[in-house]
matplotlib code that plots the C-alpha trace (Angstrom):
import matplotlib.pyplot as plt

x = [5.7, 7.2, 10.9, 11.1, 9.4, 11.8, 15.0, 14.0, 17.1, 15.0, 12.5, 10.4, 8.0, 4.7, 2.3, -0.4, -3.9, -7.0, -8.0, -8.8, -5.8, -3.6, -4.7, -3.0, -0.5, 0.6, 0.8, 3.5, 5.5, 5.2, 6.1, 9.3, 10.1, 10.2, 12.4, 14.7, 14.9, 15.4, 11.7, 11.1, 7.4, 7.1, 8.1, 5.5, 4.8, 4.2, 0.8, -0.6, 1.0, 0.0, -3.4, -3.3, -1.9, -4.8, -7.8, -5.9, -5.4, -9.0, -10.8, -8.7, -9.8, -13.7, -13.8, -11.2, -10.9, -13.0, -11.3, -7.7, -6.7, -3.7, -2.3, 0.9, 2.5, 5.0, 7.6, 10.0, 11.7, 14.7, 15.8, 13.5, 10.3, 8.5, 6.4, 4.1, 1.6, -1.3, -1.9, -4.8, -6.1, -9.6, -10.3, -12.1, -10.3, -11.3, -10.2, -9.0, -8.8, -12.6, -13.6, -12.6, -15.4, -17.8, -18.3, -16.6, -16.6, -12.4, -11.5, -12.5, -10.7, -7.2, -7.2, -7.4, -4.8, -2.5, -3.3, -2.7, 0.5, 1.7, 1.1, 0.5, -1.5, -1.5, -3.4, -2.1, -4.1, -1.7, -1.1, -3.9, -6.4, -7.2, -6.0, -4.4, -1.8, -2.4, 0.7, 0.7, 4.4, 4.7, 7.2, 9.5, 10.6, 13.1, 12.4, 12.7, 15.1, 13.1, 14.6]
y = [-10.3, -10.0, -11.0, -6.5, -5.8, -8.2, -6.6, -3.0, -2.7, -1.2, -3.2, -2.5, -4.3, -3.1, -5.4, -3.7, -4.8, -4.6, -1.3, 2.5, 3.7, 1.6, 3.5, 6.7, 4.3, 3.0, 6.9, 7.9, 5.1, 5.0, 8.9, 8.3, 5.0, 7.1, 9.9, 8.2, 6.0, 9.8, 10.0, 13.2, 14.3, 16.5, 13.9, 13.4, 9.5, 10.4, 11.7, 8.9, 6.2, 7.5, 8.0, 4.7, 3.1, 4.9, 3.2, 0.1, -0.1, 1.4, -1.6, -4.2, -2.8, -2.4, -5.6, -8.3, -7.3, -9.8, -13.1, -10.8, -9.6, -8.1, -6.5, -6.7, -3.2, -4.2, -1.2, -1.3, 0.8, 1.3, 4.1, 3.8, 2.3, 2.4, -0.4, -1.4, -4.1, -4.7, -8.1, -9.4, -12.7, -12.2, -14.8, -11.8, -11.0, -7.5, -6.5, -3.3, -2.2, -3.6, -2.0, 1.7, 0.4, -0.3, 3.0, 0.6, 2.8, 3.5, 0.8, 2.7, 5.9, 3.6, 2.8, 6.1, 7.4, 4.5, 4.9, 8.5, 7.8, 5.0, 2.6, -0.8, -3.2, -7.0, -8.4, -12.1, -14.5, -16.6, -20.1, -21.4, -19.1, -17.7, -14.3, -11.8, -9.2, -6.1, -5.0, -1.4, 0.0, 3.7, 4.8, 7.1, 10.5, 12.3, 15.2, 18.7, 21.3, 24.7, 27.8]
z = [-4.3, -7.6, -8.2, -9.2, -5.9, -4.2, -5.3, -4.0, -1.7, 1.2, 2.8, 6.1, 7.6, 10.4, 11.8, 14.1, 15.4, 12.8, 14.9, 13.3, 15.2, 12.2, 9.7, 11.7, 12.8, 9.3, 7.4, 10.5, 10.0, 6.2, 6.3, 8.7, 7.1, 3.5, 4.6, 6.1, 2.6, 1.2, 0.1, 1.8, 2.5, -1.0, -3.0, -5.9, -4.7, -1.3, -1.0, -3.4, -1.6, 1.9, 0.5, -1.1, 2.6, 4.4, 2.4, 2.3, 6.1, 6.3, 4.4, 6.1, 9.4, 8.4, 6.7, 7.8, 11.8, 12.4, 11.5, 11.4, 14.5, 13.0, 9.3, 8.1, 5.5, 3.8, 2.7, -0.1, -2.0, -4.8, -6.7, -9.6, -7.2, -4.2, -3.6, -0.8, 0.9, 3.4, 3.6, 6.3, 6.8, 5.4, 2.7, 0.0, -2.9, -4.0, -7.7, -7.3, -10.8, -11.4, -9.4, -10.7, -13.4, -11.1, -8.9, -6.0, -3.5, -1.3, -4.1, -7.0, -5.1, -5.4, -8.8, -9.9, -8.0, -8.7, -12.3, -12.2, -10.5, -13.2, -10.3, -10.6, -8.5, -7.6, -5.6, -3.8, -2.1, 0.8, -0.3, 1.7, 0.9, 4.1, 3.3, 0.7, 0.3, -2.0, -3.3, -5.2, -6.6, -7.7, -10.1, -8.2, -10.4, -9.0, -7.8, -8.9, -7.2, -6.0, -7.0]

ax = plt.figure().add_subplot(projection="3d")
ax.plot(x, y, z, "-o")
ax.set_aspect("equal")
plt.show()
């Protein structure tokens, strides 16, 4: 995590088994945990991020239940940001952003939604290679008062 993402003031953390019921799992909490940061449903970040949270979640459980019984989303946010990780135990490093390039599939799907959002994305392997955390952060706007 990078010393920005660490300073978001509002941090939550959900780890559930590498099952399909964590994809639906991991949007309800991400959706509660965000309004009650005052990130309300309509917010323009919302529906990248939860779209973002569902492939995530989605490729961890098709590809890394098998040697990672469990994943770990990371939540934080901060006035200007909200950031956000699923980290598994699976040794594969995908590149996200290569991937865009190369017709990769629910990878490909990510970047461009991060990049239309003015996300960013890292992805971290765990000190002992065993695993990685894919951290995306989404600009936050603030958002526009209906009439």
């Amino acid at each position: 995590m990078s010393s920005a993402t660490a300073a978001l003031p509002h941090r939550h953390v959900l780890t559930v088994p590498t099952l399909p019921a964590a994809v639906r799992m991991v949007r309800e909490t991400a959706e509660t945990t965000f309004a009650e940061w005052g990130i309300p449903g309509r917010h323009p970040a919302v529906a990248p991020a939860l779209l973002i949270l569902g492939e995530l979640v989605a490729n961890s459980v098709r590809h890394a239940a098998a040697v990672s019984p469990s994943l770990t989303v990371t939540f934080a946010a901060g006035d200007d940001a909200l950031a956000f990780a699923v980290h598994d135990r699976h040794p594969h490093h995908p590149g996200v952003l290569a991937a865009a390039t190369a017709g990769g599939g629910g990878l490909a799907m990510i970047a461009e939604v991060m990049t239309a959002s003015g996300g960013t994305c890292v992805v971290r392997r765990d000190a002992d290679g065993g695993g990685k955390s894919v951290w995306i952060t989404l600009p936050l706007q603030p958002t526009k008062a209906t009439p």
